[in-house]
VEXDREN-2710 file (C-alpha; in Angstrom, 1 decimal):
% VEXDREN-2710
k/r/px/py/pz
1/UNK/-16.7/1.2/9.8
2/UNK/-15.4/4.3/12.0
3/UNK/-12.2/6.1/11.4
4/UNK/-10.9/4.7/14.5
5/UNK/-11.8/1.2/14.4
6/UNK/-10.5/-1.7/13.1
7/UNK/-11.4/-5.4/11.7
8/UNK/-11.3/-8.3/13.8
9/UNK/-8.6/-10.0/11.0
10/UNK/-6.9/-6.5/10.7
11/UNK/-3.2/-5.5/12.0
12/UNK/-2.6/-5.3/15.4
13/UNK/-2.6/-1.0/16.5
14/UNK/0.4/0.4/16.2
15/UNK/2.1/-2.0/14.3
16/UNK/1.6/-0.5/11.0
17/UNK/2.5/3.3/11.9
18/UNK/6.4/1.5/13.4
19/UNK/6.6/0.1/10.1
20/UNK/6.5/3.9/8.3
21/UNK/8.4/5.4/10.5
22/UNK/10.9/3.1/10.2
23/UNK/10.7/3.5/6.4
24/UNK/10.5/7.2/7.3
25/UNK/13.9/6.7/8.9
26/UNK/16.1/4.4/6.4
27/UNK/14.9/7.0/3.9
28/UNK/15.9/9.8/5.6
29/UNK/19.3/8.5/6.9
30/UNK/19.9/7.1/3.8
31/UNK/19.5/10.3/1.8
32/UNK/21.7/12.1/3.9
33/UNK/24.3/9.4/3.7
34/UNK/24.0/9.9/-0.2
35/UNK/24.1/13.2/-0.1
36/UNK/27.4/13.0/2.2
37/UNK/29.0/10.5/-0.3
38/UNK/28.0/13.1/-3.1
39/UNK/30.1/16.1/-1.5
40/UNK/32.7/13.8/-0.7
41/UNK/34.0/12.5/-3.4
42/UNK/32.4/14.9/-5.9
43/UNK/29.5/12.8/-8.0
44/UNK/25.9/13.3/-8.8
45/UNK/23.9/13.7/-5.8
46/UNK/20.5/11.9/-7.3
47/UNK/22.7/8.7/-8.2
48/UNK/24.7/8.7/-4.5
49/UNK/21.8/8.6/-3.0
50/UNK/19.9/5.7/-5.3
51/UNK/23.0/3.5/-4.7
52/UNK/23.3/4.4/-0.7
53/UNK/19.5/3.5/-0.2
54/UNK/19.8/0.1/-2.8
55/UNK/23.1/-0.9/-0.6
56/UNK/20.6/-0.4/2.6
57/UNK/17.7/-2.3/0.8
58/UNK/19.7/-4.9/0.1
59/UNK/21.3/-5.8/3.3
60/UNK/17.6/-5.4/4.9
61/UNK/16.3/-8.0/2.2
62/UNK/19.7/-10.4/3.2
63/UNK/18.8/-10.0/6.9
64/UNK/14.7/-9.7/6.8
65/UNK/13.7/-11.9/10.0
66/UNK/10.4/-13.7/8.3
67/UNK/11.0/-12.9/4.4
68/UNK/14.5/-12.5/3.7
69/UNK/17.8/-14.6/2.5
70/UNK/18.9/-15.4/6.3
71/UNK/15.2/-16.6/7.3
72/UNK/15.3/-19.0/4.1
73/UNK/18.7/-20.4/5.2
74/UNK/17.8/-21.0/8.4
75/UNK/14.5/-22.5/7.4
76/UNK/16.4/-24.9/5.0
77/UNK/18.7/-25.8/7.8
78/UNK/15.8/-26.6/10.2
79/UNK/14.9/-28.5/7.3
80/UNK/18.0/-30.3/6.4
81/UNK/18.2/-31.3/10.5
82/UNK/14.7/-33.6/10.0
83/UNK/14.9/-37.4/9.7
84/UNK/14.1/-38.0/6.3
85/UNK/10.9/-39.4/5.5
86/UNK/10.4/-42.6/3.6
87/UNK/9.0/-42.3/0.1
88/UNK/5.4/-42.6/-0.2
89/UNK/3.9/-46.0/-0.7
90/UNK/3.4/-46.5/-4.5
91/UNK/0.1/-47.4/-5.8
92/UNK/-0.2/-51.0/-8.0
93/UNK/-0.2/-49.6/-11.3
94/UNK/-4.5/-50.3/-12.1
95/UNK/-5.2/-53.0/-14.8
96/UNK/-6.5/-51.7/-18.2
97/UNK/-10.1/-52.1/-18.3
98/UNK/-10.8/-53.6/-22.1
99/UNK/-13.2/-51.7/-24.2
100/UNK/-16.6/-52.8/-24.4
101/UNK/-17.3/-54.9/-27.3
102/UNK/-20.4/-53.5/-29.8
103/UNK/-23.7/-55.2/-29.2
104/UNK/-23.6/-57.7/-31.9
105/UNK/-26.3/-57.5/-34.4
END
């Protein structure tokens, strides 16, 4: 397989190179914002900017469209909205088969 092709199953083109530059971008902005909070209000730059990018990971794990918190809740609501279903039909409970008697002598 070429450089420049792709599989029939693989990602659509495009779609992963949007995905790291967004990454690219959070990452960036997010240092900066740490490094900002750092000169501010005079702490550690390394541990600003762990804390500014784990504040922006989280609120993009809470709002993820397909994986995140939000998507779960509004699947369970979705859910919840259904007419319940009726319990399966139980089986008859089978009758124990007796063991087979020895052959008698």
């Amino acid at each position: 397989m070429g450089a420049g092709r792709r599989s029939r199953n693989g990602p659509r083109p495009g779609r992963r190179s949007d995905g790291y530059l967004l990454a690219s971008v959070f990452g960036c902005a997010g240092s900066l914002a740490g490094l900002y909070v750092s000169y501010t209000y005079d702490l550690a730059a390394g541990g600003s900017v762990v804390v500014v990018l784990t504040a922006v990971f989280a609120v993009v794990w809470l709002l993820a469209p397909r994986h995140g918190l939000a998507a779960k809740l509004r699947t369970r609501g979705r859910a919840d909205d259904r007419e319940p279903t009726s319990p399966p039909e139980s089986r008859p409970a089978q009758a124990a088969v007796p063991a087979e008697a020895p052959a008698a002598l």
